[in-house]
OpenMM code with the backbone's topology and positions (N, CA, C; nanometers):
from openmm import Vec3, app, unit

residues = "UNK UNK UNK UNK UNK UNK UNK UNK UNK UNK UNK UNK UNK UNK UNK UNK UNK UNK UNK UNK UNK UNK UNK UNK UNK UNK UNK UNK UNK UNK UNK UNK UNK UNK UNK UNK UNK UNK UNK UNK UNK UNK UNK UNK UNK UNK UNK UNK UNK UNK UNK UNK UNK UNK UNK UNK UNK UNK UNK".split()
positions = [
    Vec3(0.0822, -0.1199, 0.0000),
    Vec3(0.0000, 0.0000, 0.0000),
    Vec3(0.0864, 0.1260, 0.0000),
    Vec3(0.2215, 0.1572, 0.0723),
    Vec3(0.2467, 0.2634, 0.0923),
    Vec3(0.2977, 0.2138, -0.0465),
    Vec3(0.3881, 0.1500, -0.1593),
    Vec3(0.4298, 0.1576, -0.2734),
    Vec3(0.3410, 0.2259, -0.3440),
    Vec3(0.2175, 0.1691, -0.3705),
    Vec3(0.1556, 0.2260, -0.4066),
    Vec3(0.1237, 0.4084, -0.4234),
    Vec3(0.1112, 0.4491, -0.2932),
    Vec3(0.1195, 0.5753, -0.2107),
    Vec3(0.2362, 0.6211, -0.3056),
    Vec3(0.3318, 0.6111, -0.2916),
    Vec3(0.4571, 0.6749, -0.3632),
    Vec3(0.4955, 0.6911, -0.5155),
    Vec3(0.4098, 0.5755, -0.5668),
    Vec3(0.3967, 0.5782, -0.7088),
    Vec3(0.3219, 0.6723, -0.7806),
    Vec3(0.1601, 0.6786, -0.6967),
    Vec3(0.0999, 0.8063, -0.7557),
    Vec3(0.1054, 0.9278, -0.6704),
    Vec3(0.2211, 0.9619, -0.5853),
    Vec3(0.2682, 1.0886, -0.5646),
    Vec3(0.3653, 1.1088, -0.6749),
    Vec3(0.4284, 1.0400, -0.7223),
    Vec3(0.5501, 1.0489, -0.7851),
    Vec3(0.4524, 1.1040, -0.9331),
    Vec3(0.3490, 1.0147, -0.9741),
    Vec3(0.3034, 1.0982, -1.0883),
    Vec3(0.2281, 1.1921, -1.0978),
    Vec3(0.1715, 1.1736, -0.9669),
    Vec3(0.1236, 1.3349, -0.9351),
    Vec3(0.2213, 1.4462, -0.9888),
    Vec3(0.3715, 1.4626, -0.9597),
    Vec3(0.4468, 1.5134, -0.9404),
    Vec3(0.5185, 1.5557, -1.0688),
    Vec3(0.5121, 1.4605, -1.0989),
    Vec3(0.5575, 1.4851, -1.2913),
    Vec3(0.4715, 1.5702, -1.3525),
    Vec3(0.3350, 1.4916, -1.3678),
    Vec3(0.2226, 1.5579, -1.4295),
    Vec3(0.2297, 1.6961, -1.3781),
    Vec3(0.2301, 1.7463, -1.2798),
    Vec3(0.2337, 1.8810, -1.2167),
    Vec3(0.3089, 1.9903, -1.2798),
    Vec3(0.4433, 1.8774, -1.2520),
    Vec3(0.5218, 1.9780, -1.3495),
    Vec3(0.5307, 2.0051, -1.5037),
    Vec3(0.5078, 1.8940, -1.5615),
    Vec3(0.4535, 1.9403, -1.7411),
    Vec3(0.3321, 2.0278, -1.7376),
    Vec3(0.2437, 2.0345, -1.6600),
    Vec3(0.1213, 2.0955, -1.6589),
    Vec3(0.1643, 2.2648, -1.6400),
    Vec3(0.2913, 2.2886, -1.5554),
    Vec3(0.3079, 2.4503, -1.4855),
    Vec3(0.4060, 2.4691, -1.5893),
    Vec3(0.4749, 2.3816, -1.6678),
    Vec3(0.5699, 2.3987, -1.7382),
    Vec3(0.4960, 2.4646, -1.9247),
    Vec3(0.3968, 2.3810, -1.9166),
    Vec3(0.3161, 2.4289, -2.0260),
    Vec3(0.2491, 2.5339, -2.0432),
    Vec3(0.2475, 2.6016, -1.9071),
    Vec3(0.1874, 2.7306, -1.8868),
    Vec3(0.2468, 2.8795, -1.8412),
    Vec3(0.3577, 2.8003, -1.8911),
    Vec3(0.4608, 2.9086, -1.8623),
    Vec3(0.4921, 3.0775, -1.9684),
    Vec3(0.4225, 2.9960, -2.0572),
    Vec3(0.4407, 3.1291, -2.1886),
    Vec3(0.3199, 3.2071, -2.1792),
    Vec3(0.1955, 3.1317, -2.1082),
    Vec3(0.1004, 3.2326, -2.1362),
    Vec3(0.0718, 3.3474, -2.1329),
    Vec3(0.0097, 3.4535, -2.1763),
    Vec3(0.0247, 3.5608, -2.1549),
    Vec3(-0.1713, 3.6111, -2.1515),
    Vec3(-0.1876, 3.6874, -2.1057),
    Vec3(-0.3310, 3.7620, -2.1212),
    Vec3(-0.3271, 3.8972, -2.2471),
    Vec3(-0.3931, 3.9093, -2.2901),
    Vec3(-0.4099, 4.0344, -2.4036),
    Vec3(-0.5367, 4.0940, -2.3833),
    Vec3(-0.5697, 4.2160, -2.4369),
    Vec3(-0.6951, 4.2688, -2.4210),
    Vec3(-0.6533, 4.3795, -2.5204),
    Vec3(-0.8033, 4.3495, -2.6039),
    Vec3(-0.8069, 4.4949, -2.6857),
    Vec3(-0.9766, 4.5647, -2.6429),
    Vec3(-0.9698, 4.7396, -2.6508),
    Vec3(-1.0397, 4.7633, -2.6840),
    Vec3(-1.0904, 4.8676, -2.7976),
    Vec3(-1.2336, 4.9003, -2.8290),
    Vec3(-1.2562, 4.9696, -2.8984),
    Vec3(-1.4156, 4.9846, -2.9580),
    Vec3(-1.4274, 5.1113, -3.0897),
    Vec3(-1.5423, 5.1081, -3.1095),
    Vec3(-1.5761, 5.0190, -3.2713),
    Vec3(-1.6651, 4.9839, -3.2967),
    Vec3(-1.7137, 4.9412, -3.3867),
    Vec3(-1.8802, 4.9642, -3.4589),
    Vec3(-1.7980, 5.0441, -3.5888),
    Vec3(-1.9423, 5.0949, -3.6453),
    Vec3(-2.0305, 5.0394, -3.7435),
    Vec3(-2.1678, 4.9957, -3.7244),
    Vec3(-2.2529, 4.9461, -3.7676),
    Vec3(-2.3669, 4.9808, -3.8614),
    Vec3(-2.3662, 4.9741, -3.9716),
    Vec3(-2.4572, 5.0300, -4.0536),
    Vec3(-2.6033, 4.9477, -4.0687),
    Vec3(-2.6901, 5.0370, -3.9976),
    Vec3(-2.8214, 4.9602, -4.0169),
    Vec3(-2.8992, 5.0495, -4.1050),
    Vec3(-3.0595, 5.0465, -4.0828),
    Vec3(-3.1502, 5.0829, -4.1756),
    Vec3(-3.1583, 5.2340, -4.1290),
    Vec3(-3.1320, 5.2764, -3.9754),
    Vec3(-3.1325, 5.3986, -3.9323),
    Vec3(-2.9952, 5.4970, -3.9545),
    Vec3(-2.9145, 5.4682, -4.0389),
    Vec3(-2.7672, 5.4698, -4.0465),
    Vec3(-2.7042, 5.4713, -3.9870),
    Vec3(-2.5566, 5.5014, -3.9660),
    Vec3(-2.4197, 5.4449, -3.8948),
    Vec3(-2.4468, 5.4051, -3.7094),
    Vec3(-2.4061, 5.3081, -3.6459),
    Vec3(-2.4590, 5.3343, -3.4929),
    Vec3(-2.3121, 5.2989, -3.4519),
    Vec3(-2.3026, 5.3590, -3.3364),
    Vec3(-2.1618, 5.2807, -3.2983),
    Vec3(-2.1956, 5.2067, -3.1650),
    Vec3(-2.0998, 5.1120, -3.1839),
    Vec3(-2.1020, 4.9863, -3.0704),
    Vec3(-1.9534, 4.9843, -3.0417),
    Vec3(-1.9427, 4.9593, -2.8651),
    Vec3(-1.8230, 4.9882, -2.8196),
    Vec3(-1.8184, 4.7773, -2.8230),
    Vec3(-1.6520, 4.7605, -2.8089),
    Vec3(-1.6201, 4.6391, -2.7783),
    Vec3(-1.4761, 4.6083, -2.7206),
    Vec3(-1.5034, 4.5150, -2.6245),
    Vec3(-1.3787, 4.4663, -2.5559),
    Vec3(-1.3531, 4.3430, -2.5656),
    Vec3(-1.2275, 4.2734, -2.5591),
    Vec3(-1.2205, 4.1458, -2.5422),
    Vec3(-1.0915, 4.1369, -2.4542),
    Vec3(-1.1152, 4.0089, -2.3533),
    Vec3(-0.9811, 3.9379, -2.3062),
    Vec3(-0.9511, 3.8278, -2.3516),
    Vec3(-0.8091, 3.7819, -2.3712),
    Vec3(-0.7950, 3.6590, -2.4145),
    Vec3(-0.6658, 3.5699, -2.3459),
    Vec3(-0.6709, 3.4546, -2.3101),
    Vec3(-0.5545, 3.4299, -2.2495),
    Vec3(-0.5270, 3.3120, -2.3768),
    Vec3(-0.4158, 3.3620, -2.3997),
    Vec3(-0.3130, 3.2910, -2.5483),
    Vec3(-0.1934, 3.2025, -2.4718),
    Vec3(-0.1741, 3.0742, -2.4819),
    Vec3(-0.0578, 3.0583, -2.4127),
    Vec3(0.0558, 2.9981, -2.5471),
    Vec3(0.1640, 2.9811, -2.5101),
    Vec3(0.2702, 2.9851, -2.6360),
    Vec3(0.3135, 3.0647, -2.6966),
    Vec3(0.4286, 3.0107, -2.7944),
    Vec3(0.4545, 3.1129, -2.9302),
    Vec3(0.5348, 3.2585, -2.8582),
    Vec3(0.5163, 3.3018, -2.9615),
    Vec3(0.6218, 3.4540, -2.9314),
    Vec3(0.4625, 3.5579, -2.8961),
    Vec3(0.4898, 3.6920, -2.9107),
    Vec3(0.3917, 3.7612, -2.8633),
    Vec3(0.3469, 3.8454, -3.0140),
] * unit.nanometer
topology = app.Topology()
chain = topology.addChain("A")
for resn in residues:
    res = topology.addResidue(resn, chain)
    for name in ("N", "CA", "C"):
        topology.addAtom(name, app.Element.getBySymbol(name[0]), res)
């Protein structure tokens, strides 16, 4: 039983670390702004934001 015990700490432990290791590049971004819409009443503007969390790659 305790083998046991030690085996899935041990992969606990791995997994942990590929998991924090894979998340190491991430970064958060956010844009905002307006965006204009042409309907039947003409031009309207609509504001917009976004967040995004991107992980990898260069920036």
């Amino acid at each position: 039983m305790k083998n046991l015990i030690k085996i899935l700490a041990s992969i606990f432990v791995i997994v942990s670390i590929y998991s924090l290791t894979s998340c190491a590049n991430a970064h958060i971004a956010s844009s905002a702004g307006v965006d204009v819409v042409w309907g039947s009443h003409g031009p309207r503007v609509v504001p917009s934001m976004s967040i995004g969390v991107y992980g990898g790659g260069r920036r």
